[in-house]
N, C-alpha and C positions, 0 to 999 in steps of 0.2 A: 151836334152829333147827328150823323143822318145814316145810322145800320139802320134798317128792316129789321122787320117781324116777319115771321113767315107767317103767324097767325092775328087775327083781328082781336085785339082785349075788350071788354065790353065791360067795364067798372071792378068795381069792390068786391061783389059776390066773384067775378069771375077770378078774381086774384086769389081767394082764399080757397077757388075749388068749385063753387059749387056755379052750378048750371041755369041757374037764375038770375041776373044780371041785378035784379032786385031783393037788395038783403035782410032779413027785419031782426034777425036774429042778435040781440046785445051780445057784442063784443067788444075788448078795450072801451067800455063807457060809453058805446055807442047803441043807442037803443031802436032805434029807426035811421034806416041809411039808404036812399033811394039815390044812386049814381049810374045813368049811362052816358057810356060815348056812343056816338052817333054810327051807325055803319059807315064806314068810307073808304072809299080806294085809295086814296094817299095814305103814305107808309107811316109805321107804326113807331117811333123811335123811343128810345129810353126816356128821355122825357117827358113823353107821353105818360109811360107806364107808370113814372115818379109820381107826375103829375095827380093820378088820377086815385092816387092814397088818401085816406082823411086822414086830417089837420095830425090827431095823436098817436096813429101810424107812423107818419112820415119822418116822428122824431124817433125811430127805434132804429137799431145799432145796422147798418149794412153789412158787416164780415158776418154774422151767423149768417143770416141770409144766402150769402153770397157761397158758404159754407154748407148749409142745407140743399141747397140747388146745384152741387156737385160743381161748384166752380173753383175750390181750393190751389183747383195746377193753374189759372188762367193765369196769364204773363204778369197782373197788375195784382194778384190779390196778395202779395205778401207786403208790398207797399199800403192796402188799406188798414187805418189807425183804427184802433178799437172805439174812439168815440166818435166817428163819420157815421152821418145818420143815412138811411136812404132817401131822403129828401136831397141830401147834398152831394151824393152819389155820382149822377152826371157830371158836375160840377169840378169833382174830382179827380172825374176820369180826361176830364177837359183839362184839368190842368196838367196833366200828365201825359198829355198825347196820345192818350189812350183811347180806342174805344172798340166796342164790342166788335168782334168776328161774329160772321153769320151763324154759327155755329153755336157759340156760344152763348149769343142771344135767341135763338131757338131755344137750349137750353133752358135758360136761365126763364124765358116768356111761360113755358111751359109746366116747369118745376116750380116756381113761386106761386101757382098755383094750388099746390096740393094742398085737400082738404084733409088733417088729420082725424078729424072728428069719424069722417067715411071708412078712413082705410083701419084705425083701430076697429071700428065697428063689423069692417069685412073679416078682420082676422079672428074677431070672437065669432063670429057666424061662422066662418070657414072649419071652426075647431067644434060643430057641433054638439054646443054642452047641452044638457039637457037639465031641467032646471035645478034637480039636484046636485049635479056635477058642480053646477054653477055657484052654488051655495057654499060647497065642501072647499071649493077654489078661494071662494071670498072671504072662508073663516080663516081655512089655511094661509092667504096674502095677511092676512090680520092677526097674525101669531096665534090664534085660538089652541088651545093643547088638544092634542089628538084623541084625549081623551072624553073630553066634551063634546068632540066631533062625533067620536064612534056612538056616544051616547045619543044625539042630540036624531040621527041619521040612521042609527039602526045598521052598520056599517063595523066589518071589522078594518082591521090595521093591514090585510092582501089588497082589501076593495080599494081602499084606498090606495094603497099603491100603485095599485094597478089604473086607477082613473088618472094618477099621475104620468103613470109612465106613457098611456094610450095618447093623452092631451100634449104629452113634452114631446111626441115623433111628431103630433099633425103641427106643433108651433114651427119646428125647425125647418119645417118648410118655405116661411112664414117670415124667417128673420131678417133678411134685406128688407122686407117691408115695414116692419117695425125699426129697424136701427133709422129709416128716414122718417120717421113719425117722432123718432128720440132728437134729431138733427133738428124737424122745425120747429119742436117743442121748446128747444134752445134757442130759435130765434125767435118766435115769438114773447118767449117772455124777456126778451130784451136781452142776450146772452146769458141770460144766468149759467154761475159755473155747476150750481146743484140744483137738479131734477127731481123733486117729491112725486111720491102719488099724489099729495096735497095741488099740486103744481100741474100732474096731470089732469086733475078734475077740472080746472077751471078750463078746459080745453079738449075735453070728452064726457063722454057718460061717465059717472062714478064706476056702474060696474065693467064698461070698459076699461077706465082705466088701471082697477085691481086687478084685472086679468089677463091687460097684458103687461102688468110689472111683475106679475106672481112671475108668470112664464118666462120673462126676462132675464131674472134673478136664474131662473130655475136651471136655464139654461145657459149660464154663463153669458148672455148677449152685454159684446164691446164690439170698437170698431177702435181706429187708428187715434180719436179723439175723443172718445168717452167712454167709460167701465161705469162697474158698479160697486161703491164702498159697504161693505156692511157695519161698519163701525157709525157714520153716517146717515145711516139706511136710504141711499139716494145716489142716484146716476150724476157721474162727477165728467164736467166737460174742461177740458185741458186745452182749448183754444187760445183761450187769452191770453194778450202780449205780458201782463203782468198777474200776480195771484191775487188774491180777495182772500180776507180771514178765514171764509171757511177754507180755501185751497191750502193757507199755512198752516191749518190742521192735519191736512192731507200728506202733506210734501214734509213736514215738518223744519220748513223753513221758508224765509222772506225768498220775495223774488231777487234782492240786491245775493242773497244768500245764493239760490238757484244760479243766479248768473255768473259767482266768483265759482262753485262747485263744478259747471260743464266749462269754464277758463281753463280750469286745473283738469281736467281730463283732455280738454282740445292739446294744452301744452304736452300735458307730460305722456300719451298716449297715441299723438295724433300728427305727429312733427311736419310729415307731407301733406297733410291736410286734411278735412272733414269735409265727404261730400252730402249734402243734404237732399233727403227725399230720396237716398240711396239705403235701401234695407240692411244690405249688407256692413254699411258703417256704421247705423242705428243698435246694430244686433251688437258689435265691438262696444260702440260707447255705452252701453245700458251695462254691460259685464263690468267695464272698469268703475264704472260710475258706482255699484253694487261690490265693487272691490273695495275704495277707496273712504267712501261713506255708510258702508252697512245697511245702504238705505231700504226699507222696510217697501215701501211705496216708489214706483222707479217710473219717471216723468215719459211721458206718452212721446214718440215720434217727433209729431209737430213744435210739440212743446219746445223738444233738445233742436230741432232746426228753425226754431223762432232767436232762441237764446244764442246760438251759434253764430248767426247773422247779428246778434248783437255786439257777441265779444268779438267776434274774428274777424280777418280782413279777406275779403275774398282775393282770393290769386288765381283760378281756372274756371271752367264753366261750370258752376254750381260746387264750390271748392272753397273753402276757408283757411287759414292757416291762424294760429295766436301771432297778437300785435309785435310777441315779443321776437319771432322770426324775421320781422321786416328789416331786413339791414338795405335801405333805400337811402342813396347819399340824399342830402336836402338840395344837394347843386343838380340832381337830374330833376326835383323835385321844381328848382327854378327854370330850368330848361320847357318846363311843361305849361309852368305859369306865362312864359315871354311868348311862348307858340300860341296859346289859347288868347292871350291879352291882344297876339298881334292879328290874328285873324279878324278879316272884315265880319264874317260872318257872326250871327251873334248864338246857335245854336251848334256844335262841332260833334261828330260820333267820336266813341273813344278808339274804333277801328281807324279813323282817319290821323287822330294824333298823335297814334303807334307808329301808322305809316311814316307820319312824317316824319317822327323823333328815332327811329328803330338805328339807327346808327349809334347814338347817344345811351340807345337801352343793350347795346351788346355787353355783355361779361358781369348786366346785373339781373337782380331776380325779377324783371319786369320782362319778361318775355310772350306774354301775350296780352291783350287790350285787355283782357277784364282783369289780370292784375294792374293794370293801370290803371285801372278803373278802380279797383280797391285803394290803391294809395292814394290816388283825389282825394277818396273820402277819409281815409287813417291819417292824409296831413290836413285834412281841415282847409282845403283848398277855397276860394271864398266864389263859389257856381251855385249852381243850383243839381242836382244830380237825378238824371232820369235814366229808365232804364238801357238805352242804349246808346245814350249821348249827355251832353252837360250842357246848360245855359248859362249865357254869361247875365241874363235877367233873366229873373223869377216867373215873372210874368210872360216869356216868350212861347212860341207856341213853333213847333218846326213844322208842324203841320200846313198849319196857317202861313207858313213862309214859304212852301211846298206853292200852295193851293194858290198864293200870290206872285209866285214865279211865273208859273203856265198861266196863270190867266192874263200877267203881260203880255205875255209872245202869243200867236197865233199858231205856232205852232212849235214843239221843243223835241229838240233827238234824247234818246236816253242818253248817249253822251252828253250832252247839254249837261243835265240831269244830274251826272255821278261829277261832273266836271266843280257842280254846285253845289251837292247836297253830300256826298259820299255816306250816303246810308242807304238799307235797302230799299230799292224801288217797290218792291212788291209792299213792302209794307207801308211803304209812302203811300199808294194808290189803296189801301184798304182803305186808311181814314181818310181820303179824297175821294169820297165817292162822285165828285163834279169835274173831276181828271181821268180823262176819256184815253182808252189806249185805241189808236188808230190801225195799228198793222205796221211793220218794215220800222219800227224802232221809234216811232213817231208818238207824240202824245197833243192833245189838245186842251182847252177848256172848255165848259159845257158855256159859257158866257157868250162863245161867239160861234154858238147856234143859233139857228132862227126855228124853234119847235115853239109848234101853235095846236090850241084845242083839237083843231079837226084831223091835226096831224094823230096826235094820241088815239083817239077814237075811232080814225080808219085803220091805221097799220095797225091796230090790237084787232081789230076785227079781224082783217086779212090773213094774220100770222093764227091768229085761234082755228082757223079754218084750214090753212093749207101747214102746218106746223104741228100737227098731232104727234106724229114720228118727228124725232132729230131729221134737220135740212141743212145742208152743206149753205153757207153766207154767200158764197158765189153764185149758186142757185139762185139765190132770192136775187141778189145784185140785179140778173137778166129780169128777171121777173118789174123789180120794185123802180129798175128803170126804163120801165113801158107805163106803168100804174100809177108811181107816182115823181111824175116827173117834177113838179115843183118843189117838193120834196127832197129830190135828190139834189137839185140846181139852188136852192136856197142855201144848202148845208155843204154845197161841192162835196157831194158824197162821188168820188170818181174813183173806189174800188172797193171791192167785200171788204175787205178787212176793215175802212173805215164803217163801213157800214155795218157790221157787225158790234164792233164798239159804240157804236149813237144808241143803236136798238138795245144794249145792251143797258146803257144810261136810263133808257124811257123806259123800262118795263123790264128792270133786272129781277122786282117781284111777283113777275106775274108769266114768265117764262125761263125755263131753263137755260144755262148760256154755259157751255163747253165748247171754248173758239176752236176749230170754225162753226159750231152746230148750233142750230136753235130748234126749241123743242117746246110744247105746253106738256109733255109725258112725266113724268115724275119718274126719271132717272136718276140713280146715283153718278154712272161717269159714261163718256161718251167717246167711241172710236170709227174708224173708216171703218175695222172689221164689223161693228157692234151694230153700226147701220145697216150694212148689206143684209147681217143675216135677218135683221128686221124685217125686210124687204124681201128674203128668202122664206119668210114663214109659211108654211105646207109645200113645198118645193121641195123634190127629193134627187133630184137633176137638175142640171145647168151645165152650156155649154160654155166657155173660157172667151168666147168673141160676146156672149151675151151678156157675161159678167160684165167686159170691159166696158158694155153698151151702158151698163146698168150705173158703173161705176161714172164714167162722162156725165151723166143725168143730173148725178147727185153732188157732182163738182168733187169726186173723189180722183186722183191723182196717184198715180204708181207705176216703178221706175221701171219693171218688168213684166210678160204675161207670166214667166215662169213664176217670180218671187211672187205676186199676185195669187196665182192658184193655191202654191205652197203656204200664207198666210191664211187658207181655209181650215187646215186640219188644228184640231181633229173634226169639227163636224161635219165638213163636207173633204174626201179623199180625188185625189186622181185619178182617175179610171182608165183612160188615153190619153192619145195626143189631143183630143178636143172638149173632153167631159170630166166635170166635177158631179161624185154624188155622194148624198148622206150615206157615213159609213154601214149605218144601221141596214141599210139599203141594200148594201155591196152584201150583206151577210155577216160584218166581220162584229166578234167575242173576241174578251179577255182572252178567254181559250186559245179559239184561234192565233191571237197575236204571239200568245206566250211561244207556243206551236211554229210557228214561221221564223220566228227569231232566236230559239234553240236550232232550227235546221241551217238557217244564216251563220251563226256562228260554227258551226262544223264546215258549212261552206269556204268561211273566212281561212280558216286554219289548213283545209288542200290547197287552196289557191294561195300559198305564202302569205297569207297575212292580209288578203286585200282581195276583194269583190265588187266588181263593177256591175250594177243592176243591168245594163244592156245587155249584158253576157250571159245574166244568169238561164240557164234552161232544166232546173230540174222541179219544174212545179209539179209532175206527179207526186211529190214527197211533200208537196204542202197540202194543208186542208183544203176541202172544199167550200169555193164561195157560190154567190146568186150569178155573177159574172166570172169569164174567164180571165189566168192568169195572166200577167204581163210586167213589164218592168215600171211601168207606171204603177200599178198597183202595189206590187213588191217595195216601193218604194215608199208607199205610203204609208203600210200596213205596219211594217218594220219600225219605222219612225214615230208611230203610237204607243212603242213601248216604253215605259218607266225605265228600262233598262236596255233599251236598243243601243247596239254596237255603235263605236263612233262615228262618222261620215262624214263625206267631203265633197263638195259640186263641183263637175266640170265648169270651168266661167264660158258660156255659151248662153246666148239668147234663141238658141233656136229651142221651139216644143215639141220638136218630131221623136226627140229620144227621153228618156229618162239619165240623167246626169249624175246619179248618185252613186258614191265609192266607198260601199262599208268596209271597215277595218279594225284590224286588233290593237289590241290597248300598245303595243310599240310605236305606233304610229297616232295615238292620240292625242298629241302637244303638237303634231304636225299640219301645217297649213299646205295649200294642194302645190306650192312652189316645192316646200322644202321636202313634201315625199315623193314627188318625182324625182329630185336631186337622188335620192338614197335609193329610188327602187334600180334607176339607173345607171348607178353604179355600180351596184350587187351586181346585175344582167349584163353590165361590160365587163365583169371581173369574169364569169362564164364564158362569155365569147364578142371579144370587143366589137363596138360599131365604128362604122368607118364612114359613116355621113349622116347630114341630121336627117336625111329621106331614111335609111335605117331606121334612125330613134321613131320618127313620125310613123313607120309605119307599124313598127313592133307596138309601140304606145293604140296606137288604133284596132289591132287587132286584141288587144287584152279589154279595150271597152274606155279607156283614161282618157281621152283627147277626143277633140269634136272633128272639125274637117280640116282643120290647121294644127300646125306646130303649135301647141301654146306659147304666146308673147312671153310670160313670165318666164321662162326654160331658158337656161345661159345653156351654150352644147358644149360649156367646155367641164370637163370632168377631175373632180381629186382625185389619183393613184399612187399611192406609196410615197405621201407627202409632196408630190410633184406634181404641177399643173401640165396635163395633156389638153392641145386643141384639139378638137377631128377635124378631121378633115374634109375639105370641102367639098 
């Protein structure tokens, strides 16, 4: 498995939290625990992180964990078993084709480190007791009768309320941060379903932990997988795949129990199906479930779409229906066996084997691959079943047959590609981080590169120095092959876009890569617009041949000067035919805007319904700006509104005019073809034309047409159901 870390792990202590790399503190029977990894620029993989657990860590449950670290939605976590260890984690995810997204292992790097011991400790500090308070808190968490308190405190029956109620507003602040102290409190003690203060302690201060279970209680604190029983006296987690004695206290029934009870709700309630992790089905099935059983205690969320997934068969995406609805003949069911048995391949997606069967599947209830994918598993088909495809061996890896294709061929088209694999590329290319996307559809293997030490340590240098700002790959291209020519001729790097994919391979950790840009900046997303105004910063003017110059530079690329300019606002507006400036600049407010596009639309409504900015000349009625009016600007300023009238561009590359034709909502589903047809009509039903030099020049004079007839304009006209030519 080869994701990144976005961060360096540095042992045991850093995993638990704390900032010490060096931990001495007994924990799980460890009493002295001295583990560093070493600093190192090579990447940080799950492995690593497994790896670097002691021995009686490594045997504790991975789903809380994975649970605690806010991983619950990840594609793979409903597949991990309750008794996979995080030791065997990797492992796991390897056999599943599985492995972390960047994202999710940031995540996951980041959160498995929290120290619970700190953050309950921040939220008793945060809530200000004072020692008394603190006292009155501890008796109180301890059943003590209020009347011993009053006595013992000096304290009537208001004070204390009142210290309640002062302490209960500053906790609620507070609660996201303790519901994830309750989360790795569950994973740490190896999933337990019940959470004591007793259970707390071993895992915080004693008076931490009284105070923040008093406030717990106090305040009704649950979340989607764990409440608080009082019968109990203890936080009850509803995760696990099956129940534990104490949970059939709880539930007042076995899990085989739990499972035939959401059966009979799926059936008799649910006929089109149960979609899970959908709140609004959860809200339905808890009501019949409390219809049907009386039941006192009514099973959390997760819980009803663990069980769901067990009784149902899935028929949509993320959809179940009861077994007892599949009316699937067994002859389509052989149909699927002879297509899957005959295939060379030993890996197939279930979108592949729809495709090919979809003839076979008309007029039955298998109308899309993941009910197909359900009945594999409802007949017991004899695969192997992963999430978005099936093995004909247990042991196969699509991945790894991915990763063995491309590294045959020297080079492969995505056609190649879907020809072979028909599942997504993109997600092929996540778990292949050593399959290189070259540009123009093309893919490589990193095997039949020649990167060598001095190569790493010069182009990191390079790009650290000229690569602070996003840089266009092109750009570098000229550059990287003057610099480094051997470089570029070992690797036949003979276009950006390969060359952007190599760079991207050698140091996808240690620079930003949004094709075509490369950046050391810590961006979230990257555009043509996003870099110029980079590059615009303290710039309150620019002229439109400087932008273009600007744009060439950075190997930015665009079809128009017009569309060009127009791609500035709102920050930088139109000024004329040669100048872009910051609106702020120009003078222009809300105010103003609202101002100008109230006088527009009165405009709109004398002129029949349509306003061409070249025509417009009543700027004494608009506000005044820093600069004078004009149809450039008119154009702009209008077009910044939340609620600016529709418009329409003359199709002209020239910049000398302003092209815009605001209009009333009759005209707003119209394209500039089909309202010249209509305005043209109206105006020959007045006083017919009788050549297109007519149309052309009535059209010209109103502001609609550039120096030509518009190409898209037929001159021939509907009247009274009859088609009229003009004439020539």
């Amino acid at each position: 498995m080869n994701s990144l870390i976005g961060e360096k792990f540095f042992g045991y202590g850093n995993f638990l939290g704390f900032r010490n790399p060096v931990f001495t503190e007994k924990i799980f029977g460890v009493d002295r625990f001295h583990l560093v990894i070493k600093k190192t620029s090579a990447p940080v993989t799950t492995e690593k992180i497994f790896r670097a657990l002691p021995d009686d860590f490594k045997n504790k449950s991975a789903r809380p964990f994975l649970l605690a670290c806010g991983l619950n939605d990840a594609e793979f976590f409903d597949d991990v078993p309750d008794d996979l260890t995080l030791a065997r984690l990797p492992e796991f995810l390897r056999e599943i084709s599985f492995e972390f997204k960047d994202d999710e292992l940031k995540i996951f790097a980041k959160e498995i480190r929290f120290n619970v011991k700190a953050a309950a400790k921040k939220i008793v500090v945060a809530l200000s007791l004072e020692r008394q308070e603190l006292e009155i808190v501890r008796r109180l968490s301890e059943g003590v009768a209020l009347k011993e308190i009053k006595k013992k405190f000096g304290v009537t029956d208001e004070k204390i309320s009142q210290i309640e109620m002062k302490l209960v507003g500053r906790f609620m602040s507070y609660q996201d941060d303790a519901k994830k102290i309750f989360y790795f409190l569950h994973a740490l003690t190896d999933g337990k379903s019940l959470i004591t203060v007793d259970d707390m302690k071993k895992f915080l201060r004693a008076a931490d932990a009284e105070v923040l279970c008093f406030f717990s209680v106090k305040t009704n604190l649950s979340s989607e997988y764990f409440h608080f029983n009082k019968k109990l006296n203890a936080f009850v987690f509803t995760d696990a795949a099956s129940l534990n004695e104490d949970d059939e206290k709880i539930s007042n029934c076995g899990d085989s129990t739990l499972n035939a009870n959401c059966a009979r709700v799926l059936k008799e309630r649910f006929p089109d199906g149960y979609k899970i992790g959908d709140e609004k089905f959860y809200s339905r099935f808890v009501r019949y479930f409390q219809e049907f059983f009386a039941a006192k205690r009514l099973p959390a969320q997760s819980t009803v779409d663990a069980k769901i997934k067990t009784v149902g068969v899935l028929c949509d995406c993320g959809k179940y229906i009861h077994p007892d609805f599949v009316q699937v003949s067994p002859k389509i069911i052989d149909h699927v066996k002879d297509f899957v048995d005959g295939s060379e391949r030993t890996a197939i997606s279930y979108r592949e084997i729809f495709d090919g069967l979809k003839n076979f599947f008309v007029g039955t209830q298998v109308t899309n691959y993941y009910f197909l994918q359900g009945v594999i598993k409802f007949f017991k088909l004899p695969y192997t079943l992963r999430p978005n495809y099936l093995t004909k061996t247990p042991s196969f890896n699509v991945v790894k047959e991915f990763d063995s294709f491309v590294a045959e061929r020297g080079e492969v088209s995505i056609r190649e590609i879907k020809e072979k694999f028909h599942a997504d590329i993109n997600l092929l290319l996540a778990r292949c981080p050593e399959v290189i996307r070259v540009g123009d559809g093309k893919f490589i293997h990193a095997k039949h590169l020649d990167l060598r030490t001095e190569d790493f340590k010069s182009i990191k240098k390079f790009l650290r120095k000229n690569c602070s700002s996003p840089v266009h790959s092109r750009v570098l291209f000229d550059s990287f092959s003057e610099r480094f020519k051997d470089f570029m001729t070992r690797n036949a790097i003979q276009n950006h876009g390969k060359l952007f994919g190599v760079l991207q391979h050698m140091f996808r950790n240690d620079f930003k890569f949004s094709r075509p840009y490369i950046s050391s900046a810590d961006i979230k997303s990257v555009s043509n617009k996003k870099i110029l105004l980079r590059l615009l910063k303290g710039t309150d003017e620019i002229e439109i041949e400087d932008l273009c110059a600007l744009c060439e530079e950075n190997g930015i690329t665009f079809v128009a000067k017009n569309l060009l300019a127009d791609s500035f606002r709102p920050e930088f507006i139109r000024v004329d035919e040669h100048n872009l400036m910051r609106a702020e600049a120009v003078g222009v407010t809300d105010e103003k805007i609202s101002a100008v596009v109230k006088n527009i639309r009165a405009a709109i409504k004398l002129h029949g319904g349509r306003l061409a900015a070249q025509t417009f000349e009543d700027y004494e009625w608009l506000p005044r700006l820093k600069i004078n009016w004009n149809s450039f600007v008119l154009e702009s300023v209008v077009s910044l509104a939340d609620d600016a009238p529709p418009k329409l561009k003359i199709p002209s590359a020239s910049t000398k005019f302003s092209s815009a034709i605001f209009l009333s909502k009759e005209f707003a589903k119209d394209d500039y073809q089909s309202f010249l047809k209509k305005i043209l009509i109206a105006e020959h039903e007045k006083k017919p034309f009788r050549s297109e030099k007519e149309i052309f020049n009535w059209l010209k004079r109103q502001g609609l047409c550039g120096k030509k007839l518009p190409k898209c304009l037929d001159t021939r006209i509907f009247l009274d159901g009859g088609l009229f030519k003009l004439d020539e």
